[in-house]
DRENTI-340918 format. One record per residue: residue number from 1; residue in one letter; x, y, z of N, C-alpha, C in turn. Coordinates in steps of 0.2 Angstrom, whole numbers. Layout:
// DRENTI-340918
[NUM 'a' [X Y Z] [X Y Z] [X Y Z]] ...
//
This chain:
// DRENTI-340918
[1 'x' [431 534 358] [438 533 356] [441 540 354]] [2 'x' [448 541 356] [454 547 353] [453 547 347]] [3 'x' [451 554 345] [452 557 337] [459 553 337]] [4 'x' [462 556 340] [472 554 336] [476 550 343]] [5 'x' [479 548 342] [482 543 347] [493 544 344]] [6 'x' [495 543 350] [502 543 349] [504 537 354]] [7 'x' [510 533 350] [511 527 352] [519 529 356]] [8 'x' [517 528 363] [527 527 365] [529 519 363]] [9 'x' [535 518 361] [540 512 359] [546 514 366]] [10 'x' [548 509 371] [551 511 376] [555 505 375]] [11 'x' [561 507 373] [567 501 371] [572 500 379]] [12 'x' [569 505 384] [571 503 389] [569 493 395]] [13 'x' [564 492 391] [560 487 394] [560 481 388]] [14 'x' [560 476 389] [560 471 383] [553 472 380]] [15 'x' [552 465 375] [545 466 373] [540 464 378]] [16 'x' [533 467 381] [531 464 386] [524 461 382]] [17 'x' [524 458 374] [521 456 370] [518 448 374]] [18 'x' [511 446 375] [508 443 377] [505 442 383]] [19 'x' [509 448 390] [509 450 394] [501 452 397]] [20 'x' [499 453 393] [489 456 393] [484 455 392]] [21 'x' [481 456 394] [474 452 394] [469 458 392]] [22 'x' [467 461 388] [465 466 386] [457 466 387]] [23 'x' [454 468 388] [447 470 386] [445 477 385]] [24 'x' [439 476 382] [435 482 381] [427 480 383]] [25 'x' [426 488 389] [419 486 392] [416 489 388]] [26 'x' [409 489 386] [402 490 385] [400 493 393]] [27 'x' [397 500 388] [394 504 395] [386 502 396]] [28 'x' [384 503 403] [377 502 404] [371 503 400]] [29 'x' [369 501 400] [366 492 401] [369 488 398]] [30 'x' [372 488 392] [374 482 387] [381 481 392]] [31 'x' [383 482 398] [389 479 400] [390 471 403]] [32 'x' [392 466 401] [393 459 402] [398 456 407]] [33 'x' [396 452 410] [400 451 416] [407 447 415]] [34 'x' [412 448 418] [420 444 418] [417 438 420]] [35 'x' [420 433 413] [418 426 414] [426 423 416]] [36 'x' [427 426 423] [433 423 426] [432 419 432]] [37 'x' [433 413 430] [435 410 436] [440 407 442]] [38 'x' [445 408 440] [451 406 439] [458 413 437]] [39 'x' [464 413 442] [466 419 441] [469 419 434]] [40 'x' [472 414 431] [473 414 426] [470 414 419]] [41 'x' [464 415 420] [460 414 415] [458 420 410]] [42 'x' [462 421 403] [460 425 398] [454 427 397]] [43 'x' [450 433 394] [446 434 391] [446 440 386]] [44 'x' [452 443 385] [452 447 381] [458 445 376]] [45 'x' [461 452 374] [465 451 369] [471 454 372]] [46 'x' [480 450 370] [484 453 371] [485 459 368]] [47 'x' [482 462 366] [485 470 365] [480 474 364]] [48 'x' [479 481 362] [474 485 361] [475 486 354]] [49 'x' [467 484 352] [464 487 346] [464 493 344]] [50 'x' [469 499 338] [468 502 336] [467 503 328]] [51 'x' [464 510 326] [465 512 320] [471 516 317]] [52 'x' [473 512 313] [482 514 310] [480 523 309]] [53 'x' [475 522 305] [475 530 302] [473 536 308]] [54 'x' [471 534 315] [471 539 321] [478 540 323]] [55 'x' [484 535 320] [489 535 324] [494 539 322]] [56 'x' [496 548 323] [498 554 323] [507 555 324]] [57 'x' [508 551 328] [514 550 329] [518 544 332]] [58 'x' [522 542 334] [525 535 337] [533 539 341]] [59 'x' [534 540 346] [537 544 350] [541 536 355]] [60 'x' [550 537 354] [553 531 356] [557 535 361]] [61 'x' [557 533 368] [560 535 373] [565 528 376]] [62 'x' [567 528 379] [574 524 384] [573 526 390]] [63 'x' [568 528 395] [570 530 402] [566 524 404]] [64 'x' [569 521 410] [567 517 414] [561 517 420]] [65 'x' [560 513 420] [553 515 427] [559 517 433]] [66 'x' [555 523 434] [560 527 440] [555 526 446]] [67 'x' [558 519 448] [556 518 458] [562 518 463]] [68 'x' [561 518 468] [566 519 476] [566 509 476]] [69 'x' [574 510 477] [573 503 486] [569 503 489]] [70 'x' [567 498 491] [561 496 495] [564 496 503]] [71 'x' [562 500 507] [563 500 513] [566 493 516]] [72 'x' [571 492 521] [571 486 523] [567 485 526]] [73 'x' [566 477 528] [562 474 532] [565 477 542]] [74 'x' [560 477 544] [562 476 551] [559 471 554]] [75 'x' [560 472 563] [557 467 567] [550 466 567]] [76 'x' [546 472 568] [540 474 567] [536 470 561]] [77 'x' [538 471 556] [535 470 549] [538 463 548]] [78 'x' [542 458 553] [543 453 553] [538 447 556]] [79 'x' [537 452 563] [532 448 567] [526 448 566]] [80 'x' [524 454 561] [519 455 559] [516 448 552]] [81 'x' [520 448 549] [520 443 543] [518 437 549]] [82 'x' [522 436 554] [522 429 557] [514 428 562]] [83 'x' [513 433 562] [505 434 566] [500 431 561]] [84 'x' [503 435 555] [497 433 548] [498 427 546]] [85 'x' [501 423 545] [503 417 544] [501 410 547]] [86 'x' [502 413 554] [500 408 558] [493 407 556]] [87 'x' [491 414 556] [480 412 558] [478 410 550]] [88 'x' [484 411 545] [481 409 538] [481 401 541]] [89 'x' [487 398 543] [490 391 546] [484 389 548]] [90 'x' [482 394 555] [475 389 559] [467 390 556]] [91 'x' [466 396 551] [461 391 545] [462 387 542]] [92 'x' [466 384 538] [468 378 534] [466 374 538]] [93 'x' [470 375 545] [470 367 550] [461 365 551]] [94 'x' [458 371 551] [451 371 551] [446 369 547]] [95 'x' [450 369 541] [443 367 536] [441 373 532]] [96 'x' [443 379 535] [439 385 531] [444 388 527]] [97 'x' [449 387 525] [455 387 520] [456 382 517]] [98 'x' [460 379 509] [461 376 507] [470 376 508]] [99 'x' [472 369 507] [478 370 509] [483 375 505]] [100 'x' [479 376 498] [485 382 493] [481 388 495]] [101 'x' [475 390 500] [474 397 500] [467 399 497]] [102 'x' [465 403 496] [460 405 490] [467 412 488]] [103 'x' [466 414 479] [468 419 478] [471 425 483]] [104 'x' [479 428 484] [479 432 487] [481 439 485]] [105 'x' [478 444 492] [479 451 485] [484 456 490]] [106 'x' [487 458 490] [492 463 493] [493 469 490]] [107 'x' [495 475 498] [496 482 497] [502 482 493]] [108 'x' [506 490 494] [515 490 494] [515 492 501]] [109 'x' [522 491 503] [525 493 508] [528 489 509]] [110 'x' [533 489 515] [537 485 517] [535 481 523]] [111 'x' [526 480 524] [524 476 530] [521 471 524]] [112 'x' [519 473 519] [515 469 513] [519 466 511]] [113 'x' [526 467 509] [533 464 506] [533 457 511]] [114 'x' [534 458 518] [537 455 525] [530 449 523]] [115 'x' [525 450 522] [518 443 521] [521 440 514]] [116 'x' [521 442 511] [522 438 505] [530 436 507]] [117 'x' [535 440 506] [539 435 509] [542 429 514]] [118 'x' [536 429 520] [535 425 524] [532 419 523]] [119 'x' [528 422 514] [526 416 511] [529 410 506]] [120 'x' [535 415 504] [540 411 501] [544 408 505]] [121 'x' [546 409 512] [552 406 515] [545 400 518]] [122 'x' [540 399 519] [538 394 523] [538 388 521]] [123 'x' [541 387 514] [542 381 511] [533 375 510]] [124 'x' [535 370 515] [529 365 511] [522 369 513]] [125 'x' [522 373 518] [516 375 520] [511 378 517]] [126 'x' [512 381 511] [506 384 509] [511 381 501]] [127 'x' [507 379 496] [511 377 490] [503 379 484]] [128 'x' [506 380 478] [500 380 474] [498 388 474]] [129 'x' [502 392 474] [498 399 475] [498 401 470]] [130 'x' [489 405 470] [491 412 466] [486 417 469]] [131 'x' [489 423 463] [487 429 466] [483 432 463]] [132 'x' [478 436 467] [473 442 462] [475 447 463]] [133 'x' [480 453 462] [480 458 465] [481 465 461]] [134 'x' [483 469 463] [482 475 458] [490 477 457]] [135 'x' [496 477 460] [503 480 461] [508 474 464]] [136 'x' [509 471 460] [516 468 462] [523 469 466]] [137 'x' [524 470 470] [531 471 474] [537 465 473]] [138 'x' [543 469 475] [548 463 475] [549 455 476]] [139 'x' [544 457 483] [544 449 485] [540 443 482]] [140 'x' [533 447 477] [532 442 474] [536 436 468]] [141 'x' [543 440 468] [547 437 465] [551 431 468]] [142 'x' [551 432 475] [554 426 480] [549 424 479]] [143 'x' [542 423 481] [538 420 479] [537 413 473]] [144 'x' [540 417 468] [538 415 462] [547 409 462]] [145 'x' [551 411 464] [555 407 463] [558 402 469]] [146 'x' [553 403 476] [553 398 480] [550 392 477]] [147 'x' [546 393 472] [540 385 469] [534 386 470]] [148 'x' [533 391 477] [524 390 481] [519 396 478]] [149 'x' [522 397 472] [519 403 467] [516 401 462]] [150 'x' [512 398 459] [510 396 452] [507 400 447]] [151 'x' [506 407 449] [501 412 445] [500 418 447]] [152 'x' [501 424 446] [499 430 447] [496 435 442]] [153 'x' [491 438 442] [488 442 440] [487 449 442]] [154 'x' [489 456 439] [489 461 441] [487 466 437]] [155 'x' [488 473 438] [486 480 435] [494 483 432]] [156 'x' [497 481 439] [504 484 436] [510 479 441]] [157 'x' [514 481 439] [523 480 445] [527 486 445]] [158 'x' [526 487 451] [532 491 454] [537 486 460]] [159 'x' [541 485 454] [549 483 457] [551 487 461]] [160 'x' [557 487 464] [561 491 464] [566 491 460]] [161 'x' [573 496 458] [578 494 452] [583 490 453]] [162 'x' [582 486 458] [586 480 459] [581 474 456]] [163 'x' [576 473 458] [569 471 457] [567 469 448]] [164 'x' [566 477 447] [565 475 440] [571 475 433]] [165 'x' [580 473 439] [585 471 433] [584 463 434]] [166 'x' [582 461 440] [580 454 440] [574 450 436]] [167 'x' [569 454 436] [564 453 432] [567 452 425]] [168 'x' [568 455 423] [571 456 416] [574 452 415]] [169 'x' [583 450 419] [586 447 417] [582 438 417]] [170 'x' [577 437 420] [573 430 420] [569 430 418]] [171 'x' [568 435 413] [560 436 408] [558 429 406]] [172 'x' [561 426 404] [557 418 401] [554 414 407]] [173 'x' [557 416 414] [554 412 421] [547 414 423]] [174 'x' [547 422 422] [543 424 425] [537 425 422]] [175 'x' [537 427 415] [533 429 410] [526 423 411]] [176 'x' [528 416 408] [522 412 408] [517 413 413]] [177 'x' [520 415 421] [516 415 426] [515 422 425]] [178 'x' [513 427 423] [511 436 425] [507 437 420]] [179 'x' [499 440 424] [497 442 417] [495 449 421]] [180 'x' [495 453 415] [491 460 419] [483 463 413]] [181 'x' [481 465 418] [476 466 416] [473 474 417]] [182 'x' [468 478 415] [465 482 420] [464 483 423]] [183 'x' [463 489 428] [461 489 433] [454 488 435]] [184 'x' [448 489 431] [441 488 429] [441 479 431]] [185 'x' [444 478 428] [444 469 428] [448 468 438]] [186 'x' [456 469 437] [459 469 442] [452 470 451]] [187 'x' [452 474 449] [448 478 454] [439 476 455]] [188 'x' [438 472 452] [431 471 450] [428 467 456]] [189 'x' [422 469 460] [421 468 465] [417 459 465]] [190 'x' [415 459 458] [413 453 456] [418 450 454]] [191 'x' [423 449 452] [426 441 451] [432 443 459]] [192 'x' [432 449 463] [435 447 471] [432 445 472]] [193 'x' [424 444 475] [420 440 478] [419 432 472]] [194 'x' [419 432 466] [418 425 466] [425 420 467]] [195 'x' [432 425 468] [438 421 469] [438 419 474]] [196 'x' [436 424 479] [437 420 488] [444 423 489]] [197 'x' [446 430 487] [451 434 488] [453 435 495]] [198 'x' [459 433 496] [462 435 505] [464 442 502]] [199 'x' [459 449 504] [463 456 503] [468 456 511]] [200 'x' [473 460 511] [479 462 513] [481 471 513]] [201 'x' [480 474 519] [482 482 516] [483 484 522]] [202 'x' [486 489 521] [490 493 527] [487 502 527]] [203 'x' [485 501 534] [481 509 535] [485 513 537]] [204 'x' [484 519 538] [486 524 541] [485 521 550]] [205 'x' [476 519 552] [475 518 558] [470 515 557]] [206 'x' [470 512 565] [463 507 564] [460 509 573]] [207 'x' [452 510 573] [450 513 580] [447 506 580]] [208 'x' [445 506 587] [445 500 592] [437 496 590]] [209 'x' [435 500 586] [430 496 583] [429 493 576]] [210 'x' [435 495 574] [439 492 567] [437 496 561]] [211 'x' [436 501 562] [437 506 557] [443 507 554]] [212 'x' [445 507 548] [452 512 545] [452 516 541]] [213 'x' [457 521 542] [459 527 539] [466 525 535]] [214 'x' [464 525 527] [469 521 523] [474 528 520]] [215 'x' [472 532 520] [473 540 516] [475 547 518]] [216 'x' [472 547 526] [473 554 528] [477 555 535]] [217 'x' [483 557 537] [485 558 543] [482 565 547]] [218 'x' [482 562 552] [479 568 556] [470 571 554]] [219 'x' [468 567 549] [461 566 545] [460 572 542]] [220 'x' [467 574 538] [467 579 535] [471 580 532]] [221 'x' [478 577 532] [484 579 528] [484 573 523]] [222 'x' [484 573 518] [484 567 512] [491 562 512]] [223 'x' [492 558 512] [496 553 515] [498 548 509]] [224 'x' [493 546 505] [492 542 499] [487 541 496]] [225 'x' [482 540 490] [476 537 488] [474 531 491]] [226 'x' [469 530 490] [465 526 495] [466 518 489]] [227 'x' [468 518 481] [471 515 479] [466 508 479]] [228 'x' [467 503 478] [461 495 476] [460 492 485]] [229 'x' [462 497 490] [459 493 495] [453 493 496]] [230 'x' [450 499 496] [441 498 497] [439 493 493]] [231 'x' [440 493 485] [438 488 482] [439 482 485]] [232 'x' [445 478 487] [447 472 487] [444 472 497]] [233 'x' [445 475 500] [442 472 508] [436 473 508]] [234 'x' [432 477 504] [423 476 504] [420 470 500]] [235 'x' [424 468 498] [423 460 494] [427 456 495]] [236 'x' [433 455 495] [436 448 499] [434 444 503]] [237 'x' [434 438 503] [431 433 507] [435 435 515]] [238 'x' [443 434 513] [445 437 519] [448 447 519]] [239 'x' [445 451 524] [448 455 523] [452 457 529]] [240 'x' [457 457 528] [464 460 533] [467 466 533]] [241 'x' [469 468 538] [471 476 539] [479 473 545]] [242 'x' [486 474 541] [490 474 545] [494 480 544]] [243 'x' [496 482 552] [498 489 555] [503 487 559]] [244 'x' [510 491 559] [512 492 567] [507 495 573]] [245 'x' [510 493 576] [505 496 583] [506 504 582]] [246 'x' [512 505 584] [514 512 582] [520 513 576]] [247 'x' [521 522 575] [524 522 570] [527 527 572]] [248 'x' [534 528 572] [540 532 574] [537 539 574]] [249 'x' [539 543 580] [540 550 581] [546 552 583]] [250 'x' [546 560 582] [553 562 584] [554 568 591]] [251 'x' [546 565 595] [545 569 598] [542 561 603]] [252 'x' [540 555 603] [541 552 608] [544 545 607]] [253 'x' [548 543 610] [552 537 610] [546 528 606]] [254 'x' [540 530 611] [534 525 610] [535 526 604]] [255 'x' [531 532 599] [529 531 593] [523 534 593]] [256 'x' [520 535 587] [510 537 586] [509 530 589]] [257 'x' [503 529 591] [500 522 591] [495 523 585]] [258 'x' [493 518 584] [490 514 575] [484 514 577]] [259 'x' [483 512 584] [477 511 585] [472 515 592]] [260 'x' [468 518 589] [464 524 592] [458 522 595]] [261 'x' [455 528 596] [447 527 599] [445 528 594]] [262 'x' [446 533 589] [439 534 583] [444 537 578]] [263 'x' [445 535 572] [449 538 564] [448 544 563]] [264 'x' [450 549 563] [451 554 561] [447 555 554]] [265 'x' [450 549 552] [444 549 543] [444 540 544]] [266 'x' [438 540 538] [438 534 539] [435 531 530]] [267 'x' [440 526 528] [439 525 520] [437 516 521]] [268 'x' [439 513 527] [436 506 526] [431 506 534]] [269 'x' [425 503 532] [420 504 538] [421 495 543]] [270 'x' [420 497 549] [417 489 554] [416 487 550]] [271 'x' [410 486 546] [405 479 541] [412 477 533]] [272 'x' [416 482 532] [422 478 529] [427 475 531]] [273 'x' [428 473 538] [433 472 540] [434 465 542]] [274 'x' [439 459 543] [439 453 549] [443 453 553]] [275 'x' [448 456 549] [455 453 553] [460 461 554]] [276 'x' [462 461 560] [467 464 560] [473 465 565]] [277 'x' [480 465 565] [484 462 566] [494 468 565]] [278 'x' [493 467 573] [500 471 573] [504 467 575]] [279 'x' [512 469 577] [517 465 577] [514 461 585]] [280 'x' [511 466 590] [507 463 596] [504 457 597]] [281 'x' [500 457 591] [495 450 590] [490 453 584]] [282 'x' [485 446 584] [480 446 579] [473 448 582]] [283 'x' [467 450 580] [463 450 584] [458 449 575]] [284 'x' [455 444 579] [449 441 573] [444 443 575]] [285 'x' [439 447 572] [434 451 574] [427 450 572]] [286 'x' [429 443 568] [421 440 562] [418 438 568]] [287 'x' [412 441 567] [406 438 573] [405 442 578]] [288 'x' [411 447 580] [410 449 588] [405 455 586]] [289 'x' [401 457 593] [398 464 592] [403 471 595]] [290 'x' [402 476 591] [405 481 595] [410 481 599]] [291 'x' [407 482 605] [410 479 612] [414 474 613]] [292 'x' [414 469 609] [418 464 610] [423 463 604]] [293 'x' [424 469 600] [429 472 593] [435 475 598]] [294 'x' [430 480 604] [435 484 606] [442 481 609]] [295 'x' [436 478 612] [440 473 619] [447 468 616]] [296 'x' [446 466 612] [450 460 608] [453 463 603]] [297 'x' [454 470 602] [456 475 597] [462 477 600]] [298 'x' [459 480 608] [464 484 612] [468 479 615]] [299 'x' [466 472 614] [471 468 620] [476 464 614]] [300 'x' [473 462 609] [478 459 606] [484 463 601]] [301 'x' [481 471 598] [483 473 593] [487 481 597]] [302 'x' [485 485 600] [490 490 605] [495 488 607]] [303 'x' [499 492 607] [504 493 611] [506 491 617]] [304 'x' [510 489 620] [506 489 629] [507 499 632]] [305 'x' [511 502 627] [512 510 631] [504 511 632]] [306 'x' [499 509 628] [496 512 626] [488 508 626]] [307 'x' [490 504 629] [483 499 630] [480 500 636]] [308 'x' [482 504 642] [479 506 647] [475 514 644]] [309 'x' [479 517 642] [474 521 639] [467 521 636]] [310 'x' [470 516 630] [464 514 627] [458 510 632]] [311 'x' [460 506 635] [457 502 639] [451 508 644]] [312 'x' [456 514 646] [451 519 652] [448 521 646]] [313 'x' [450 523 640] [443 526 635] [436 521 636]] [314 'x' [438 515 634] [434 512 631] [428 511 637]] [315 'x' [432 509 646] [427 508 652] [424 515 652]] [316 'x' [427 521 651] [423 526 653] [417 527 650]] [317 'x' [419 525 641] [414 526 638] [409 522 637]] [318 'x' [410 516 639] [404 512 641] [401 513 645]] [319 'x' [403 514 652] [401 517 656] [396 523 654]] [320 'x' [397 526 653] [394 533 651] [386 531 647]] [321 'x' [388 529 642] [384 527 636] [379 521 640]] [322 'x' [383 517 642] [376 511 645] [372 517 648]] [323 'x' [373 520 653] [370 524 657] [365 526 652]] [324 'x' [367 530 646] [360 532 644] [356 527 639]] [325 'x' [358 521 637] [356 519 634] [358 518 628]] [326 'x' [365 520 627] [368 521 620] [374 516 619]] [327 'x' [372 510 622] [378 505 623] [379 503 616]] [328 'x' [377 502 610] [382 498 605] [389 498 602]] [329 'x' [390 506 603] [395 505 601] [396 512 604]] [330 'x' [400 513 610] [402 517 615] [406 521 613]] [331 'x' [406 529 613] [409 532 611] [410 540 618]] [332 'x' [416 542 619] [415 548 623] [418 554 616]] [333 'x' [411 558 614] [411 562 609] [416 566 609]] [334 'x' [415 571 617] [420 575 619] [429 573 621]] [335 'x' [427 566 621] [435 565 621] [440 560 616]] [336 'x' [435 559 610] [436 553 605] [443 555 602]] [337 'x' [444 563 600] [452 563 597] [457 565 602]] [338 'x' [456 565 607] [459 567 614] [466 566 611]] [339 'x' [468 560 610] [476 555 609] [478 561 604]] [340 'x' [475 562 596] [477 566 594] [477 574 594]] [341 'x' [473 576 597] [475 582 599] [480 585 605]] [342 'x' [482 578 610] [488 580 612] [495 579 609]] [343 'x' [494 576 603] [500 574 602] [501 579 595]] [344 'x' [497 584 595] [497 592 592] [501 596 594]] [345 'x' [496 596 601] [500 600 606] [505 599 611]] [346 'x' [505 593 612] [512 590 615] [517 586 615]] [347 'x' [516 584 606] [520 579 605] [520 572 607]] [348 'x' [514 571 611] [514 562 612] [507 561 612]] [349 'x' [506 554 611] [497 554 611] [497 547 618]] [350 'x' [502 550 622] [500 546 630] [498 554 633]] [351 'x' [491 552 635] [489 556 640] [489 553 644]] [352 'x' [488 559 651] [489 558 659] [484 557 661]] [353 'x' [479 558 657] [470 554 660] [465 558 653]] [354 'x' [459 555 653] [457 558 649] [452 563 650]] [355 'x' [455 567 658] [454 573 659] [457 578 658]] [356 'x' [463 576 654] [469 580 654] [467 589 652]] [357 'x' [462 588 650] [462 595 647] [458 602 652]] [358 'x' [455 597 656] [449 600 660] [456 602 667]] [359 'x' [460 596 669] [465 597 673] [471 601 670]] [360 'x' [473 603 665] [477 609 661] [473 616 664]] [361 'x' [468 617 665] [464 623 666] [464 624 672]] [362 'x' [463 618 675] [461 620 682] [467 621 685]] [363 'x' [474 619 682] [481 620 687] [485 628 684]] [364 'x' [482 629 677] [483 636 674] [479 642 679]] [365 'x' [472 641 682] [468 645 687] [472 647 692]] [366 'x' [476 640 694] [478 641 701] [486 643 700]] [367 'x' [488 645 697] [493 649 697] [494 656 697]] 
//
């Protein structure tokens, strides 16, 4: 514990007194498991236990949580939500959903905004919800006052400041339903897995064997923390990864494509993935081997600029690799970041074949 502790009093925010669910862990081995069963469910205390006489000073500030407008929605992050929905739609139809869901957990962004959104406008369809997740966004708030919201449990919210003058002004609405908690608890791979969590996140890219890179562009430039997704998709009953296919350039009309031969980096592996899903389509990948990740990867979830591409990677490298015996999961070593490296060097990651670099030399020779 702190020799001395300093308490901030922030008279910008109401009282956010009962809001918490506090605990304190015990380190190993005397550490005791979250007897949570249910998102709702207490086990600590609303506030943190200190000692008066540690407390050195009491420091009262007024500034506001300083966040941006939230991007708007487009088409993309439209159709995307509606890809997701359906296939949440045809488990239920199946048996393998209940019809209010298992607990849901979502990223930020404006494609995680457009799912939960999608879940508040669909009226009778999905009713009874709650959520397990780690950051809140605005539309948890449509959420909560379409009806089909009954409880959420989080680490933090981040509104936006239209977002959190609405929160506020509705404090009595929204309070009984929100509790927050730590991240330790929040993120605890043991009560994702005993809740039957639908995780939800958005990568940087996902390759054709459903790898993703949640962190790093170009598998080197840092882009964002890798934040409660690896926790929540390595445990989740369902884990989902939605992406635009591509993502604006100003160097080609297409866009990057989202979806590659091989991640540049990679923060979530094939064995934590199920589901993943562009404005293109869905591809549900629980059960398939390898090979048949690709094939269902590159046809439902690509571009169309950009599926013939992939497609010549994937035949050539099967081809190559059965030849020597190295069929499970097909790889051409020598030309895995080809897409990326052209679009280093030239600005787009449509190559002309994926010779292109062998036929750059030969035409630069004969000049």
């Amino acid at each position: 514990m702190a020799d001395k502790i300093i308490i901030e009093v922030n008279t910008a925010a109401p009282s956010f007194e009962g809001l918490h669910d506090i605990t304190m862990t015990d380190l190993p081995p005397r550490r005791k498991p979250y007897l949570i069963m249910a998102p709702e469910d207490r086990i600590g205390t609303p506030h943190i236990p200190v000692d008066p006489e540690k407390v050195v000073a009491i420091v009262e500030s007024d500034y506001p949580d300083q966040t941006q407008p939230n991007a708007p929605e487009d088409d993309a992050s439209r159709a995307i939500a509606h890809n997701l929905i359906e296939f949440l739609k045809h488990e239920v139809n199946h048996g393998r959903l209940p019809q209010n869901l298992l607990p849901l957990q979502s990223g930020i962004g404006n494609i995680a905004n457009a799912v939960i959104g999608g879940l508040a406008s669909g009226g009778a369809d999905f009713k009874n919800l709650r959520v397990w997740t780690e950051v809140l966004q605005d539309s948890f708030l449509d959420l909560f006052d379409s009806g089909n919201l009954d409880f959420a449990t989080a680490t933090s919210i981040r509104f936006s400041p239209d977002g959190f003058h609405r929160f506020y002004e509705n404090w009595d609405r929204y309070a009984p339903k929100l509790l927050l908690r730590s991240q330790q608890v929040s993120n605890s791979p043991e009560i994702i897995r005993r809740l039957g969590v639908i995780g939800m996140n958005t990568p940087v890219e996902v390759d054709i064997y459903a790898h993703a890179n949640s962190t790093c562009v170009m598998g080197s430039r840092m882009l964002n923390g890798l934040g409660g997704s690896a926790d929540f998709l390595r445990s989740a009953k369902y884990s989902i990864m939605h992406t635009p296919s591509t993502r604006p350039s100003k160097t080609d009309p297409t866009g990057v494509s989202c979806i590659v031969p091989m991640c540049t980096h990679i923060d979530q592996t094939e064995h934590d993935l199920d589901v993943i899903v562009t404005e293109q389509g869905l591809a549900d990948v629980r059960g398939l081997s390898p090979r048949e990740r690709a094939r269902v990867i590159i046809k439902k979830c690509a571009h169309p600029d950009y599926q013939p591409i992939l497609e010549d990677y994937f035949n050539k490298a099967e081809f190559e690799c059965l030849r020597k015996g190295w069929g499970h999961e097909p790889h051409l070593l020598w030309n895995s970041f080809d897409m990326h490296k052209h679009l280093n060097e030239k600005g787009t990651m449509k190559l002309p074949s994926w010779d292109w670099r062998s036929s750059e030399e030969g035409m630069a020779k004969n000049a």
